[in-house]
N, C-alpha and C positions, 0 to 999 in steps of 0.2 A: 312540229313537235319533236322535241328532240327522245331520244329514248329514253334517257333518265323518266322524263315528264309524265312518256305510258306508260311505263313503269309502276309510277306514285298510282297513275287512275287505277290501274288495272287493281291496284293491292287492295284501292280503298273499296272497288268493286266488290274485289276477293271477303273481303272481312263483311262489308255489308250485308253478301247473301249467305259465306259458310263462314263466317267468324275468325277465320284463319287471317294470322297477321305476319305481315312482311314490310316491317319497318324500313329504312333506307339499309341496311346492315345487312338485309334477307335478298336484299332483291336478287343477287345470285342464283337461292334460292327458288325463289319465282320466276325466275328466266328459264330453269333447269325444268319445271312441273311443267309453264307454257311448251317450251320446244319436245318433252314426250307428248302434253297433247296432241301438239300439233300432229308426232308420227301415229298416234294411234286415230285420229280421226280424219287426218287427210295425207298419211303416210309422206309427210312433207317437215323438212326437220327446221324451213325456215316460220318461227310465229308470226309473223305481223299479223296473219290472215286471223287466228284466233283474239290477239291484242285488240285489230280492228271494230270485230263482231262483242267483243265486250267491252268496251269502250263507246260505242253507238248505240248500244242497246241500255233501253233502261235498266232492263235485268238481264242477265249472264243465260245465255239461250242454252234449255234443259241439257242436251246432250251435251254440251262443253262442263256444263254444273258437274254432270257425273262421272266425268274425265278427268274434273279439274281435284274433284273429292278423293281421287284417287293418288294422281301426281302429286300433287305438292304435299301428302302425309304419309308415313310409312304405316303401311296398316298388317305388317306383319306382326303375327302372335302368335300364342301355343297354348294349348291343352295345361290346365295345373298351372298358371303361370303369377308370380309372385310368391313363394312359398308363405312369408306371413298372413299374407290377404287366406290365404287356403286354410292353414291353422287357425287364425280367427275366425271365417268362417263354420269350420268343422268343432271350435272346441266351445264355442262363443254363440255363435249365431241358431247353430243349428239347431242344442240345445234351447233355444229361448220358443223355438216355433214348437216346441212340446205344448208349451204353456199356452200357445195361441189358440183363442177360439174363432171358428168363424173364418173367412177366406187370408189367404198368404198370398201377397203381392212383392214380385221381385221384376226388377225394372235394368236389365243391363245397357246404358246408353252408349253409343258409339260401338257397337257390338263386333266389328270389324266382318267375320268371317265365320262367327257363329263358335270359336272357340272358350270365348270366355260364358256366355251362358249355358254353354253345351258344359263345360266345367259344374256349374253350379247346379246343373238337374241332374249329374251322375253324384255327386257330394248328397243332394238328398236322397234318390235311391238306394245309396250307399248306409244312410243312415237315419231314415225316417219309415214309419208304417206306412202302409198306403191308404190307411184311415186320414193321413195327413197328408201324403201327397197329395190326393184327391182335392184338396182343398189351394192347394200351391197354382198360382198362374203366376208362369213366367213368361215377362214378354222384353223383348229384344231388337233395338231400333239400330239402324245408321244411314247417314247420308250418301254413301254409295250403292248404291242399286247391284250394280255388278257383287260387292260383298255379299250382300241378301243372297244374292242367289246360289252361291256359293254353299251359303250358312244351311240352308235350304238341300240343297244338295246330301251335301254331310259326308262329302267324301275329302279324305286325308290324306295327305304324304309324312314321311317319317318323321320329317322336320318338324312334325306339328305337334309329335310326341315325345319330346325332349326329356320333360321336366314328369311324365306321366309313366308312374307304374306299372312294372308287367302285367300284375294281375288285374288292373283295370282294364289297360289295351284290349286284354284277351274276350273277359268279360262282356267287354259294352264297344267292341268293333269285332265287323269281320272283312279279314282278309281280301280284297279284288286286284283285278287285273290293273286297273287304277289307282290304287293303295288302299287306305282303311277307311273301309266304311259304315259311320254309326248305325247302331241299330235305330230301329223305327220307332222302341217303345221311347226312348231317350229324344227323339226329334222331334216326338208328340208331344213332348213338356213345353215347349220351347215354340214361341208366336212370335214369326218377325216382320219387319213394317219397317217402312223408309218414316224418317223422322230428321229433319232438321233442327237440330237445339238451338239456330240462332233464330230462325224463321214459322217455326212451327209450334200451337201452342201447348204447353202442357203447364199445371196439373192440369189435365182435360178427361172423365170418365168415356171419352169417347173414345179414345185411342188408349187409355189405359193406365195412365198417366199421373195417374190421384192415388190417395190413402195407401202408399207404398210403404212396405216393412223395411225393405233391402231396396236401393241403388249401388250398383255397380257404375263407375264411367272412370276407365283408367284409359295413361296417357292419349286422351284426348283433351282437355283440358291446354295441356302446355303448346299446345298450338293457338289459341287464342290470347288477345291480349287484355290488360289488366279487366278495363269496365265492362268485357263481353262475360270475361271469367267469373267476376263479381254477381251480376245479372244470370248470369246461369246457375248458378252457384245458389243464390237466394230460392229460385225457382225450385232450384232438389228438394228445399229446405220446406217449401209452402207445397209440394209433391209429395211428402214421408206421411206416415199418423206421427203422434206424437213418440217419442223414445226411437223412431226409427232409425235406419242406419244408412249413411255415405259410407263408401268405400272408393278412394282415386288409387290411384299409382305412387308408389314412398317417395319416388321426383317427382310428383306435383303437390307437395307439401307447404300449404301458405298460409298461416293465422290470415293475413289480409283478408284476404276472399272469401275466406270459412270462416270469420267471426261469428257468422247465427249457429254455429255447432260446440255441443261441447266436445271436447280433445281427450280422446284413450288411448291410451300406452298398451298392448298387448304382446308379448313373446317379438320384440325388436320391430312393431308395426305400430304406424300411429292408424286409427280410426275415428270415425267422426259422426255423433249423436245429436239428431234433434231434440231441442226446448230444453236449455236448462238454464236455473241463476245464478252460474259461474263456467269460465271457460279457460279455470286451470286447468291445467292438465293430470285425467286420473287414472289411476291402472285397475285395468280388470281382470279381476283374479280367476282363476280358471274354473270354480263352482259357483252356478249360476244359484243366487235366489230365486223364488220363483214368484213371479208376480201376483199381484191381487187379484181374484174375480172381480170383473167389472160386474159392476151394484146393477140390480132392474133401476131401470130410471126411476127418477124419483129427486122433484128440485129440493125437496125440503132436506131432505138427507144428505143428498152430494154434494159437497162446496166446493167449487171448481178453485184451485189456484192462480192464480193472474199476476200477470207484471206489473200493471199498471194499478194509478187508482184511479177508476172511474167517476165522473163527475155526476151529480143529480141527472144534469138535464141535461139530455144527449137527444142530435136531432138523427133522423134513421140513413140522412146520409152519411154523417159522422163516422154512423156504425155500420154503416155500406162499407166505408173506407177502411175501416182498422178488416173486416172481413175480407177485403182484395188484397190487404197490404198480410195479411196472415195472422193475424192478430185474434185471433180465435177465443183463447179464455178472456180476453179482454171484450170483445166485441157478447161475447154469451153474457157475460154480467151486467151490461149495458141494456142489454136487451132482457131481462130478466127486469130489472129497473123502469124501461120503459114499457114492457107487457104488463106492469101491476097497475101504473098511472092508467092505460089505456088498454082496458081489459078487450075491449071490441076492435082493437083498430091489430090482426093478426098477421100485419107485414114483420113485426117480430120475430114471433115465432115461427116462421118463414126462413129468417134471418138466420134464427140458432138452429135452423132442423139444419141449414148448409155448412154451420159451423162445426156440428157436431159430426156430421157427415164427412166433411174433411179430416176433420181429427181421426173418424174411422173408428167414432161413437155409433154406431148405426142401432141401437137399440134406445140411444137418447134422439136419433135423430127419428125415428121412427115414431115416438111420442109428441115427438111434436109437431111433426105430419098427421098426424089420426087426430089430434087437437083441431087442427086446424080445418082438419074436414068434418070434422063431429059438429063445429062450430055454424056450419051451413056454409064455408066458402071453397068453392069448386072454381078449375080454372087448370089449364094443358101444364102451367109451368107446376103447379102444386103434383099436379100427378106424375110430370115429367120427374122430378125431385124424387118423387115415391118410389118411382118401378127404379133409377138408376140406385135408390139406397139397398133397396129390395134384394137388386139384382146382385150387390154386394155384400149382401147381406144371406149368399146360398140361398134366396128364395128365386127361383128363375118363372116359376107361377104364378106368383102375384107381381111380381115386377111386368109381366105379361100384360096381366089384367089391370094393371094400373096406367100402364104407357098407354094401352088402347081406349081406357075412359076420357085420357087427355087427349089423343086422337080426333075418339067422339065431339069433343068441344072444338077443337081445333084441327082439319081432317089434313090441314099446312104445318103444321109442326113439324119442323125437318127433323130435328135431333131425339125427336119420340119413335120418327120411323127408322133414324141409325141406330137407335139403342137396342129396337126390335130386330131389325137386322143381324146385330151384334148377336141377342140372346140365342136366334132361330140358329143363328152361325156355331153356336157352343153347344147346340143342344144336337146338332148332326140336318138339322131342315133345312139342307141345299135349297130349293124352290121357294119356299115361303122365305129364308134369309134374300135371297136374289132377289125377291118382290118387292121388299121394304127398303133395299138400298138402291132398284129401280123407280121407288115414289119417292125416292131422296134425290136422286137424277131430275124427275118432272119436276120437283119443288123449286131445285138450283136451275131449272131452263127461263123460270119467270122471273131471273135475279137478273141485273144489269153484272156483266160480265169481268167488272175491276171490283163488283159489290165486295165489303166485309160482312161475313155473316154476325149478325146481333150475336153479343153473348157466349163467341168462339174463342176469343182471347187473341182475336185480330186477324186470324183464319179468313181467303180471300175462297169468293165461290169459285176460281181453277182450280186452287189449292183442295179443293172440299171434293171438287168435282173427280181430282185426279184421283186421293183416297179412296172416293167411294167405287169408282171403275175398277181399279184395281184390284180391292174385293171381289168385284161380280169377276173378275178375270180370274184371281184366283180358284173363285167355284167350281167354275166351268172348266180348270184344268182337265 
């Protein structure tokens, strides 16, 4: 095989597991990221040895992944970085989380080294109560492991405060022998987690993933090619509630790929807004209006707006479909349609309490949960559906007592005892969190070892397996 030839494999490898592309034009490129692997993991500057081990293997063997995540992308960044994204955010965004009721979800993807979400939790300190921080969960992925840990760390060199004001520095670092390092109240905002965006799934409430306000993911993006970008891209889009907000980097700018967003113009930044029915481009003026209180549920009053027009007779795979495809106002009136013809048959309203739930309706979706149970029909997933709306919904008590009813029916429910996991983990209950992602451990030992877990969004039980260890590792620090 001539080198060109592992070259071509290697890339198609490359892109397969981390999305990164290196067309015939890169391979340069990709010879340059192989030969640091190679010095950093067998101090040896000739590759074959790596080209070999990913090229034979069906998948790119973990410690090469987290080497490879590393070499072949520049993951340097700074503190404050992109001046327009910051002034949007502070004149624009921050302002609008006044208005919010109910929890604040900000999702920084490709997070590098903890600079760019560590930005966005001193921005609302900066400029929010703590009636409202309180409610803010930020959380913060990338696929290099070694970054995380870094992020984690929180420790700084000067390089990393470039574009960052004095009186911030001063504020919200102090001084070491090592350089600057963040305060604690600031790294407590801030949850970070290995997360691969080509492999790994999201929106997922499991990792955090759903009903988001804010995504953050700049130059990451411009290392992937068109149909990964496209696919990821959609996914932010079925990740937001409705009105939420993308934010990329001003060089990864592409109506292609961000056709599901509409397009805003702000102080020389373009930004980018879920669900609307037009995608010229408009400018947002610096006084925010302020949004409507969302109505108590109530179907007769609220008339949801929709793209589509829905047909009489819809069958509930139909509406299964427009619901995985994102299609949410479209799928709730379908289902509004088909709950009146068949008042008893409540896989409907099933249906809309997830719709509604996405959207990050949790008071509509809550109605139709308590319908649904009022009605006599009980079952792990109804109650699963419950405690995770619950749980987003600031109720961390009855989301409790709801995951564990579903338990009760089902004592195998894996993602009832990671959700409880999850809650014990936010609530400060080291031991009871450890237990329930140790009976998520026994649950995945009686799984066949290549299994996809039901329901995961194609989540493999090593993949699930590896998450949830890492939790219990994390605890036990």
């Amino acid at each position: 095989m001539t080198e060109k030839e592992s070259l071509e494999k290697v890339a198609v490898q490359i892109e397969k597991e981390l999305g990164l592309f290196f067309p015939d034009n890169r391979h340069e490129d990709l010879m340059r990221g192989l030969v640091n692997s190679s010095k950093t993991l067998y101090d040896d500057t000739d590759p074959q040895r790596i080209i070999e081990e990913i090229i034979t293997n069906t998948t790119i063997p973990k410690k090469i992944l987290d080497t490879l995540s590393a070499t072949l992308t520049i993951s340097e960044t700074y503190f404050f970085r992109e001046r327009p994204a910051i002034t949007f955010i502070k004149e624009v965004l921050i302002p609008k989380l006044y208005e919010k009721k109910g929890k604040i979800k900000i999702w920084s993807a490709g997070c590098s080294s903890g600079e760019e979400p560590y930005t966005i939790a001193i921005l609302l300190k900066e400029h929010l109560p703590e009636e409202i921080i309180s409610r803010v969960s930020i959380i913060a992925t990338d696929v290099n492991s070694k970054s995380i840990h870094k992020a984690l760390e929180g420790l700084y060199s000067e390089w990393s405060f470039r574009e960052t004001p004095d009186i911030i520095k001063g504020r919200y670092f102090t001084k070491t022998k090592g350089g600057w390092r963040l305060n604690e109240d600031i790294r407590k905002m801030v949850k970070f987690s290995f997360l691969n965006l080509v492999k790994d799934p999201f929106p997922d409430p499991i990792n955090g993933t759903d009903n988001l306000d804010i995504i953050l993911c700049r130059n990451v993006l411009m290392y992937f090619s068109y149909a990964t970008i496209k696919r990821v891209a959609d996914k932010f889009n079925n990740s937001l509630i409705d009105n939420g907000w993308l934010i990329v980097s001003q060089v990864e700018l592409n109506d292609l790929y961000l056709s599901n967003f509409e397009k805003y113009s702000y102080e020389n930044g373009i930004f980018y807004k879920k669900n609307s029915d037009k995608h010229s481009l408009k400018i947002v003026k610096p006084k925010i209006t302020l949004r409507e209180k969302r109505d108590t549920p109530n179907y007769d009053k609220k008339e949801l707006p929709h793209k589509k027009i829905v047909k009489e007779e819809l069958s509930f795979a139909t509406l299964e479909k427009m619901y995985l495809n994102g299609e949410y106002e479209a799928c709730i009136e379908g289902c509004k349609k088909c709950s009146e013809k068949k008042p008893t048959d409540h896989s409907f309203l099933h249906l809309m309490a997830k719709c509604y739930a996405n959207r990050g309706d949790y008071n509509m979706a809550i109605d139709c949960i308590d319908k649904v149970i009022e009605s006599g029909v009980s079952s792990e997933d109804i109650y699963y559906l419950y405690g995770t709306v619950l749980k987003e919904n600031n109720e961390p008590a009855k989301a409790e007592i709801a995951l564990k009813k579903g338990i009760y029916l089902n004592p195998g429910h894996l993602f009832s005892h990671l959700m409880l996991g999850n809650i014990m983990n936010q609530e400060g209950k080291t031991e009871a969190s450890v237990r329930y992602y140790n009976n998520v451990l026994d649950i995945l030992s009686n799984m066949d070892d290549k299994a996809t877990i039901p329901d995961s969004g194609g989540l493999t039980k090593a993949r699930m397996k590896e998450m949830v260890e890492a939790l219990i590792k994390e605890k036990r620090r």
